[in-house]
C-alpha positions as CSV (number, residue, x, y, z in Angstrom):
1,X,-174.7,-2.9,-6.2
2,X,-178.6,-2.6,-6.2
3,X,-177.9,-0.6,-9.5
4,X,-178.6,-1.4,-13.5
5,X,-175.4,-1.1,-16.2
6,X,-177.2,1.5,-17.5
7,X,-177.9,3.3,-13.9
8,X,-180.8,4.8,-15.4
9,X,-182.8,2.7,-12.0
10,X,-182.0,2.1,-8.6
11,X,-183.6,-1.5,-6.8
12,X,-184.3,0.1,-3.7
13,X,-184.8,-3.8,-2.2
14,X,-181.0,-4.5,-2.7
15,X,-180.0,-1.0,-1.8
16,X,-181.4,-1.2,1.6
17,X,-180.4,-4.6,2.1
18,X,-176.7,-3.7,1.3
19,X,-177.0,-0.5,3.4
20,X,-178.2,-2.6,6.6
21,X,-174.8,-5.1,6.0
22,X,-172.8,-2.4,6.0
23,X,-174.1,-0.7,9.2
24,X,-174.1,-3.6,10.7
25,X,-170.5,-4.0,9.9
26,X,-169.6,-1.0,11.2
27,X,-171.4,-1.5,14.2
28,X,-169.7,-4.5,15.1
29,X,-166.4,-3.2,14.2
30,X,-167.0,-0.4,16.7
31,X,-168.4,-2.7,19.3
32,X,-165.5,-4.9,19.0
33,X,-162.8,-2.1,19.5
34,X,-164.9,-0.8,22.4
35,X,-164.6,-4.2,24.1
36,X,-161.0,-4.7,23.3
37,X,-160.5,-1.7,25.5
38,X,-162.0,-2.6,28.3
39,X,-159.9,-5.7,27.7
40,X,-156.9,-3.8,27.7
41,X,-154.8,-3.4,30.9
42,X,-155.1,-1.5,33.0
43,X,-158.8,-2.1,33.7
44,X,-159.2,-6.0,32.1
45,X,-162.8,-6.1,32.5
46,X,-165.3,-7.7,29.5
47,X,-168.0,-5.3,28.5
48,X,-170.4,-8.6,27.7
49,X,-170.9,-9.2,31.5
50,X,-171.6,-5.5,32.5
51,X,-175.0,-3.6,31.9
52,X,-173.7,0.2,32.4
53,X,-170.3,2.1,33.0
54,X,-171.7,2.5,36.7
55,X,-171.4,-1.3,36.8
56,X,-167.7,-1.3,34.9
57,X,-166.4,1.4,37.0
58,X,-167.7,-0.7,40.5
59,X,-166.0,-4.0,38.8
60,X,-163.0,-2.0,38.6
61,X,-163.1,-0.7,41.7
62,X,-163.3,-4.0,43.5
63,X,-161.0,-5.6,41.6
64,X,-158.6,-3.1,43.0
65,X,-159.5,-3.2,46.8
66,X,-161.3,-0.1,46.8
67,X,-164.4,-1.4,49.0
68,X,-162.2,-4.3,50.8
69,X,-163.5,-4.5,54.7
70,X,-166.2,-1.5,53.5
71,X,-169.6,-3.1,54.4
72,X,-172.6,-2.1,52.1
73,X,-176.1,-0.8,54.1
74,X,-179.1,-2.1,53.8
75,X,-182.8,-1.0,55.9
76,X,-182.4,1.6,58.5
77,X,-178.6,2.7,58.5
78,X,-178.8,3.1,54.2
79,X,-182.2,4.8,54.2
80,X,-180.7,7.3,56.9
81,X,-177.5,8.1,55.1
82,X,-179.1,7.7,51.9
83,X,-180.6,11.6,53.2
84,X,-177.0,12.8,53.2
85,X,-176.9,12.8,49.5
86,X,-176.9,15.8,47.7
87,X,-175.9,16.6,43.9
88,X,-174.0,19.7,42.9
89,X,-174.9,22.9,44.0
90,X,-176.6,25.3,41.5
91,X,-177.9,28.6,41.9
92,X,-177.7,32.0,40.5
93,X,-175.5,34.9,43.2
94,X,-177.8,35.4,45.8
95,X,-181.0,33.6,44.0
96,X,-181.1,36.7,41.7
97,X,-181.1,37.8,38.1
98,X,-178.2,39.8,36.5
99,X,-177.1,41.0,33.3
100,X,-173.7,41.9,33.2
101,X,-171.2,43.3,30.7
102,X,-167.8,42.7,31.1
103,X,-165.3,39.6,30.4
104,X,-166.6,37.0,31.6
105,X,-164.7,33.4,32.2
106,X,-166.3,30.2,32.3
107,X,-163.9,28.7,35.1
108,X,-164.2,25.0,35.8
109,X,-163.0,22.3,37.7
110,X,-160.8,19.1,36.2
111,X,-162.7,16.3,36.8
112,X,-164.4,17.1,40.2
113,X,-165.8,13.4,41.0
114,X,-162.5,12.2,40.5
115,X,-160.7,14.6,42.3
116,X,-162.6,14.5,45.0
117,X,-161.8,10.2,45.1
118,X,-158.0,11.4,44.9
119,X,-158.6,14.0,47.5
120,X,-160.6,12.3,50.4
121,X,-158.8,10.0,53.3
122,X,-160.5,7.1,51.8
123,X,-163.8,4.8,52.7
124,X,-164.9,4.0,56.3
125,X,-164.0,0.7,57.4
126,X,-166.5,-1.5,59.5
127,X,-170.1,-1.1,59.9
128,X,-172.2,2.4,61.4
129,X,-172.3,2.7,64.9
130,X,-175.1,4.8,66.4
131,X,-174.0,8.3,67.1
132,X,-175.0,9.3,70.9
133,X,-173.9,12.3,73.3
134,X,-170.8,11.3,74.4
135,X,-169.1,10.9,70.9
136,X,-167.0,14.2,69.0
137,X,-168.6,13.9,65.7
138,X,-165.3,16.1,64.3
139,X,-162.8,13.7,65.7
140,X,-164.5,10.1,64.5
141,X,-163.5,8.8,60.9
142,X,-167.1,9.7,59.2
143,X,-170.2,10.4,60.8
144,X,-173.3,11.1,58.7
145,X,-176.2,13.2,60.9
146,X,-179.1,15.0,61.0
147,X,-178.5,18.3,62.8
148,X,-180.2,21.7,63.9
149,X,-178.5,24.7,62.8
150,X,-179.2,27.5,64.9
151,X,-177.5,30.3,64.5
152,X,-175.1,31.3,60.7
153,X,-172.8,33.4,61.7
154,X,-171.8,34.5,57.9
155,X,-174.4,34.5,55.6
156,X,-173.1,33.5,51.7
157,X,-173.7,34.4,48.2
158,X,-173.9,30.4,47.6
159,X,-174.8,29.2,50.7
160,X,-173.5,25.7,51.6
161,X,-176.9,25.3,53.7
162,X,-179.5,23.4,51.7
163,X,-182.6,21.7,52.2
164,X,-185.8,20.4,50.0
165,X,-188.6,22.9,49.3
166,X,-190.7,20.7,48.1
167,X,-189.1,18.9,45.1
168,X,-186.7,21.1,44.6
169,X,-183.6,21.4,47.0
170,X,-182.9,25.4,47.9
171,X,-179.4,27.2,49.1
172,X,-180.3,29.8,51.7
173,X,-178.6,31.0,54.7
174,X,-181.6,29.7,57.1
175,X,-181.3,27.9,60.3
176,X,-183.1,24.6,60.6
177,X,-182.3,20.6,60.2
178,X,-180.4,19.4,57.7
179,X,-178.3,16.0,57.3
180,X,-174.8,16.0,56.9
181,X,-172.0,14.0,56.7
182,X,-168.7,14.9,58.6
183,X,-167.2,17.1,55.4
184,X,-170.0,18.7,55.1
185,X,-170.5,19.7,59.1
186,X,-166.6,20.7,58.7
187,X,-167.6,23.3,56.1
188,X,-169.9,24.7,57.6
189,X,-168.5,25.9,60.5
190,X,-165.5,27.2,58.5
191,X,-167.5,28.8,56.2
192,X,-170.5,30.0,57.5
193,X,-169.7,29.8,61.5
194,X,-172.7,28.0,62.6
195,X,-173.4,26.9,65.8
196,X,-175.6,23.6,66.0
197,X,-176.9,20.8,67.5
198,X,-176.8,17.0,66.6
199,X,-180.3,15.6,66.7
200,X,-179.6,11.8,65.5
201,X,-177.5,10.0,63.5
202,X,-174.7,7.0,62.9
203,X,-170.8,7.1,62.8
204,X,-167.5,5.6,61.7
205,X,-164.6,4.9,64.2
206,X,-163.1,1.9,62.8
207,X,-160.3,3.7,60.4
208,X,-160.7,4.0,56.6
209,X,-159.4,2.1,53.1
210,X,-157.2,4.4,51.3
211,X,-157.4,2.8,48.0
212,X,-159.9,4.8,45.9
213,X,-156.8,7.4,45.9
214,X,-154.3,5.2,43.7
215,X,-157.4,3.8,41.8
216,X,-158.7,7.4,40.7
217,X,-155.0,8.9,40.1
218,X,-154.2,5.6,37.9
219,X,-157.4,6.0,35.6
220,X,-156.3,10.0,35.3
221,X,-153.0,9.3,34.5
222,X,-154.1,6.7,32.0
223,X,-156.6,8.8,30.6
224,X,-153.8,11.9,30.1
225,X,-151.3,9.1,28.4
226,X,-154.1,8.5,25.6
227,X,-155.0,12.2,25.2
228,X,-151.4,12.6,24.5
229,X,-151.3,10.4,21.6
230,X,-154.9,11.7,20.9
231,X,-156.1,8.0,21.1
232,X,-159.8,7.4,20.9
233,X,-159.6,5.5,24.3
234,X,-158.9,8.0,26.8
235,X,-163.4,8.7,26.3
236,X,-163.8,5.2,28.3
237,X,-161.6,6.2,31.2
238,X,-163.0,9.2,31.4
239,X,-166.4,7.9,31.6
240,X,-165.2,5.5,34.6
241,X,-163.6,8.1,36.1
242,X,-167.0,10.1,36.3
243,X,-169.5,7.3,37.0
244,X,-167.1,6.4,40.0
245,X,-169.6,6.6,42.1
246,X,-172.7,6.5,40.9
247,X,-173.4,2.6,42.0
248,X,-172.3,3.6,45.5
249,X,-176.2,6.1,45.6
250,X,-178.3,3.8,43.8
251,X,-181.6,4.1,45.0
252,X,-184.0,0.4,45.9
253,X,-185.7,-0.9,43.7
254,X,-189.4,-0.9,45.1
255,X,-191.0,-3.1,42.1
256,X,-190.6,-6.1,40.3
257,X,-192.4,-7.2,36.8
258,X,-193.4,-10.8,36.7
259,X,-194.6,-12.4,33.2
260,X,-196.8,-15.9,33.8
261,X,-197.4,-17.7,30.6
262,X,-201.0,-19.2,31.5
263,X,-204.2,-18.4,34.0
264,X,-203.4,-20.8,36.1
265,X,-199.8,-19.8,37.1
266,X,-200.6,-16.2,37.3
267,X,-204.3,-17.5,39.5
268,X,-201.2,-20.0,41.6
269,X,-199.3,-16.7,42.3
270,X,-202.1,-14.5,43.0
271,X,-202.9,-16.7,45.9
272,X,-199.6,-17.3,47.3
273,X,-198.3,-13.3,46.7
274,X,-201.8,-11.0,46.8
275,X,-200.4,-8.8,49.5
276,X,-197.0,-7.5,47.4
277,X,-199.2,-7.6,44.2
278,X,-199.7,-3.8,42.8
279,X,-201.6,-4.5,39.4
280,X,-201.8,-7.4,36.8
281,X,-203.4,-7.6,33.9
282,X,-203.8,-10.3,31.2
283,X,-201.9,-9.4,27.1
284,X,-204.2,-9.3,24.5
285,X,-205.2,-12.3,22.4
286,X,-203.4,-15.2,24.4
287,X,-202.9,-16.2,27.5
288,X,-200.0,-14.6,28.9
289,X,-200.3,-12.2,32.0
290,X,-198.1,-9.5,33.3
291,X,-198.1,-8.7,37.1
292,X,-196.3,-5.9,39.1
293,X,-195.2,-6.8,42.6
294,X,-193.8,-4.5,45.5
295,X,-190.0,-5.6,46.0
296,X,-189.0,-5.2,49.6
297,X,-186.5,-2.7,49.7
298,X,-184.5,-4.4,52.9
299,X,-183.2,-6.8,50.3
300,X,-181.3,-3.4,48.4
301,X,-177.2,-2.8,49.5
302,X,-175.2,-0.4,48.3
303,X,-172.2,2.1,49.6
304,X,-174.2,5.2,50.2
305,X,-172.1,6.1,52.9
306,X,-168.8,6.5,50.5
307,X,-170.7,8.2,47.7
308,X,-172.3,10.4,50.6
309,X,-168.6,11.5,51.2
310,X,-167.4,11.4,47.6
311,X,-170.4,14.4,46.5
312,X,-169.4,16.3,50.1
313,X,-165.5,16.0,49.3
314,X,-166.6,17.6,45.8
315,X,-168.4,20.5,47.1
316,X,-165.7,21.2,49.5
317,X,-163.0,21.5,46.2
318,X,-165.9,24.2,44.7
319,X,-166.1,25.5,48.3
320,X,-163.0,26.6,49.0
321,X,-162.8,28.6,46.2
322,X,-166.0,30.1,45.8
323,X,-165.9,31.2,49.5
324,X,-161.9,32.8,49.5
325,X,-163.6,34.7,46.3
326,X,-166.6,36.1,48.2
327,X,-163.9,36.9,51.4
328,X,-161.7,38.8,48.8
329,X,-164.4,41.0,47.5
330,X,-164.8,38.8,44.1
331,X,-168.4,38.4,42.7
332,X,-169.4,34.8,41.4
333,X,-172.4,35.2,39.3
334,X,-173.2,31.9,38.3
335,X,-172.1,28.1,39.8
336,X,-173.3,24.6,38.6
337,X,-171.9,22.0,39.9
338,X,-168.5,22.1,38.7
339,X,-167.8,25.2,37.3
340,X,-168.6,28.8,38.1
341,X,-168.8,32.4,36.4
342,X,-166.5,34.9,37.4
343,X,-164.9,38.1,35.6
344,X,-161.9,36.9,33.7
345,X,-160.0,40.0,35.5
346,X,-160.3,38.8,38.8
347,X,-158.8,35.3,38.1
348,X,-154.7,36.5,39.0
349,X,-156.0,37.7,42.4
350,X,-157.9,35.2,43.1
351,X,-155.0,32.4,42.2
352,X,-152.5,34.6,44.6
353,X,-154.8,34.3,47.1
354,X,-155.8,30.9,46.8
355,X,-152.1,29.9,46.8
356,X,-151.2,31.8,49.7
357,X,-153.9,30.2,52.0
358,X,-153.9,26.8,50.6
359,X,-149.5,26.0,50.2
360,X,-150.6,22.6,50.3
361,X,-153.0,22.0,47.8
362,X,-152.4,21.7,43.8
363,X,-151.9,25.4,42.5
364,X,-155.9,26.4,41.6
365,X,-155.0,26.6,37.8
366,X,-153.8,24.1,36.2
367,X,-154.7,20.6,34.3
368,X,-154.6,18.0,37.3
369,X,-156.8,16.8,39.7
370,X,-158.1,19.5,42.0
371,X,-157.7,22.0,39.7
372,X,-159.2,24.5,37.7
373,X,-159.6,26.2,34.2
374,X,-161.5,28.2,31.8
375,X,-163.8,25.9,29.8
376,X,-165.3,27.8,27.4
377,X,-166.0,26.3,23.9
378,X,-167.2,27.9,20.8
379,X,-167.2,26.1,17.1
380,X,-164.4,27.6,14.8
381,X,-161.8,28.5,17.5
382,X,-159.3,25.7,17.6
383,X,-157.3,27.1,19.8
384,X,-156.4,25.7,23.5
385,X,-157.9,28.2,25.8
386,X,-156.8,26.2,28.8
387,X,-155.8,28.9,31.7
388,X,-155.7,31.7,29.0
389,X,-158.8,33.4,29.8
390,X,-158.3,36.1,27.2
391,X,-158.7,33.6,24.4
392,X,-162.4,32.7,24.6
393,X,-164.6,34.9,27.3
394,X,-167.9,36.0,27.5
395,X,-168.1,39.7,26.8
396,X,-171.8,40.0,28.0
397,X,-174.4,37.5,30.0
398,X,-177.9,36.9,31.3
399,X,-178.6,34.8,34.3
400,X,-182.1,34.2,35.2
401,X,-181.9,30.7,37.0
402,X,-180.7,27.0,37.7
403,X,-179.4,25.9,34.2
404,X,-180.7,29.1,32.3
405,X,-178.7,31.7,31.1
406,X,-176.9,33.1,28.0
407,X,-173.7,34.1,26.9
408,X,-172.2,35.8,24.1
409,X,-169.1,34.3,23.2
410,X,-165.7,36.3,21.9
411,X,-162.4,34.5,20.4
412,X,-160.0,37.4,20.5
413,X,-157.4,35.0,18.7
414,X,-158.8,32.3,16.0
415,X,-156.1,29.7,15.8
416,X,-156.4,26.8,13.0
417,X,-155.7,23.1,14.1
418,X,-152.5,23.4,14.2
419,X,-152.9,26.2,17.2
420,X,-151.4,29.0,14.8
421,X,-153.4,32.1,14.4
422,X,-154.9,32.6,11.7
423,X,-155.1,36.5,11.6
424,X,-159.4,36.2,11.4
425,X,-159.9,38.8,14.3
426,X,-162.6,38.3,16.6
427,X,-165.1,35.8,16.3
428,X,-168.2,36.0,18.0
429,X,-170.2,33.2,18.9
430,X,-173.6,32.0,21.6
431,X,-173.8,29.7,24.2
432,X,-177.5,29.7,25.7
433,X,-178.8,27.2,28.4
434,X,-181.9,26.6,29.3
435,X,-182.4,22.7,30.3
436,X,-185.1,20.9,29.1
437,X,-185.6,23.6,26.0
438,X,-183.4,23.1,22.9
439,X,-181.3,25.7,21.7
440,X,-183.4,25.9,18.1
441,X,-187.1,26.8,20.2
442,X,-185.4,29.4,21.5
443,X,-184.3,31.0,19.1
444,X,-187.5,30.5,17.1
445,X,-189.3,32.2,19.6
446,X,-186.8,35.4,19.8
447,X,-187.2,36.1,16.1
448,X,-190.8,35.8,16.1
């Protein structure tokens, strides 16, 4: 179509107009199957009245009971709490540079948000009480507080102590304030030994709702059933899985955009709304005008305290391991977030003495929640590399910061997609990081 019998010419018109049907075809075909997922037990929600995964995953969530008798926080109590926040932990050993050559594994954890949902007693019940002198912070349900550390008794490779320097939030081994929630206060006196003092803060004492643990494990084990069968639709649980409890932190919204069709509704509101007004202006050639207003952020709820606990409930999963490596004599060289850089020859002793202090918990390597694995990925090597460290390692690396560094990749055993080897030797491969630049800059700018 679009083409003469004798294809000597091509009617670039009917080309392109044949070309747009078609992608739109196969746009709504993908649409559609996207949506009959969600549709699909076990998570029956309809894509057409949700704006973002956030929003699907917090529809799911309180269709199953997850937040039932959890009160959301708005003014004072949410903008306290809302200071307990804090992302993954990233950071070089010791704030350093190194450049080491030996095996290296990329060891990572499985699905740390979720596990950390399956791990945790559940979500506080009731509404914050403020926390005064006579109440054991330790002993209540949650607690989320500002306190002043003064004295570390052991000082860390990857501190669990963090504060702001200016916009960017450091990992030191200083004493000072710092907010907290109760997991996070629990840590650090098992890891670092710190004395302190509470300054301020808000607590929990009315039980908690246990039900994020069956959600979480159900969307895992839903996720694994699909992987299985390698079925397309084990990317959407996944991405609910992981976005768990991202509507929980949502920051207010401090402004609001307001479109007035004539002069004299936008003159009507500037009379009635000139103190919350930030800027308007009028569009070009007609009438319409736009105006920005200040939105008062007392009208914003959310669950900050549970995603407060979820992020601390994470750490403590990367904390526990990172800190029985240090106490055992093993060097960690690199951590973000969820996954860390260790030599691949000190992974056996680390598992035998993970599993000997921790009987309870999962074993550390493994495929489940609360577990961990090597992770690393190179183009060409097919084969499944999960908890076989000698498959894929990096034989030499540079760290020089958060989210920089750079890896040269070995594949001791090239398998084919069938996971047979192919008898290819090594294969040798890159994997650089350095946010914000892409890979091709630098690499332009270390040939020239």
């Amino acid at each position: 179509e679009g083409v003469k019998d004798d294809g000597s010419d091509l009617d670039l018109i009917n080309y392109s107009a044949h070309y747009c049907k078609i992608d739109c075809e196969v746009l709504q075909g993908g649409y559609n199957k996207f949506r009959s997922w969600f549709l699909a037990d076990p998570i029956n929600l309809d894509i057409n009245d949700i704006i973002s995964v956030p929003s699907a995953a917090n529809m799911f969530f309180l269709a199953n009971g997850v937040y039932d008798d959890v009160y959301k926080l708005s003014g004072v109590p949410r903008m306290f709490i809302q200071n307990c926040v804090v992302g993954g932990r990233c950071m070089v050993r010791k704030n350093k540079q190194y450049h080491t050559q030996m095996p290296m594994a990329d060891f990572d954890a499985v699905s740390l948000y979720p596990s950390a949902m399956a791990e945790m007693s559940g979500f506080p019940l009731g509404k914050p009480k403020v926390w005064n002198s006579t109440i054991n912070e330790l002993a209540v349900d949650a607690c989320f507080l500002k306190i002043n550390i003064t004295e570390v008794g052991i000082k860390r490779a990857f501190p669990l102590i963090s504060r702001y320097e200016g916009l960017t939030r450091d990992w030191a081994n200083n004493c000072g304030e710092m907010f907290v929630d109760k997991t996070t206060l629990e840590d650090l006196i098992e890891f670092h030994a710190i004395k302190y003092a509470v300054v301020e803060g808000y607590y929990y004492d009315e039980g908690v709702n246990p039900a994020i643990k069956d959600s979480i494990k159900l969307l895992f084990e839903e996720r694994l059933k699909r992987k299985a069968v390698d079925n397309p639709a084990e990317t959407i649980f996944k991405l609910l899985m992981n976005a768990g409890y991202g509507k929980s932190i949502l920051k207010p919204i401090d402004d609001d955009v307001k479109i007035f069709d004539t002069s004299a509704q936008m003159l009507k509101h500037l009379n009635y709304n000139y103190n919350n007004i930030i800027w308007y202006k009028k569009v070009s050639l007609c009438d319409r005008w736009i105006c920005k207003m200040r939105k008062p952020i007392n009208s914003h709820f959310n669950n900050v305290a549970c995603g407060v606990m979820i992020l601390s409930q994470s750490k403590r999963i990367m904390n526990r391991m990172m800190c029985l490596a240090e106490d055992i004599g093993i060097k960690i060289y690199y951590t973000d977030t969820d996954s860390i850089h260790i030599p691949t020859a000190d992974i056996p002793a680390l598992n035998d003495a993970y599993e000997a202090k921790y009987p309870n918990l999962p074993a550390l390597i493994g495929e489940g929640l609360g577990q961990f694995h090597t992770d690393f990925k190179m183009k060409g090597a097919n084969g499944d590399n999960i908890h076989k460290s000698n498959i894929i390692y990096a034989k030499e690396c540079i760290f020089l910061g958060k989210k920089t560094y750079y890896d040269v990749l070995v594949c001791d055993e090239v398998k084919d997609k069938h996971g047979k080897p192919t008898g290819e030797g090594q294969l040798i491969g890159e994997h650089i990081r350095m946010k914000g630049i892409p890979n091709k800059s630098i690499l332009y700018k270390s040939i020239n």
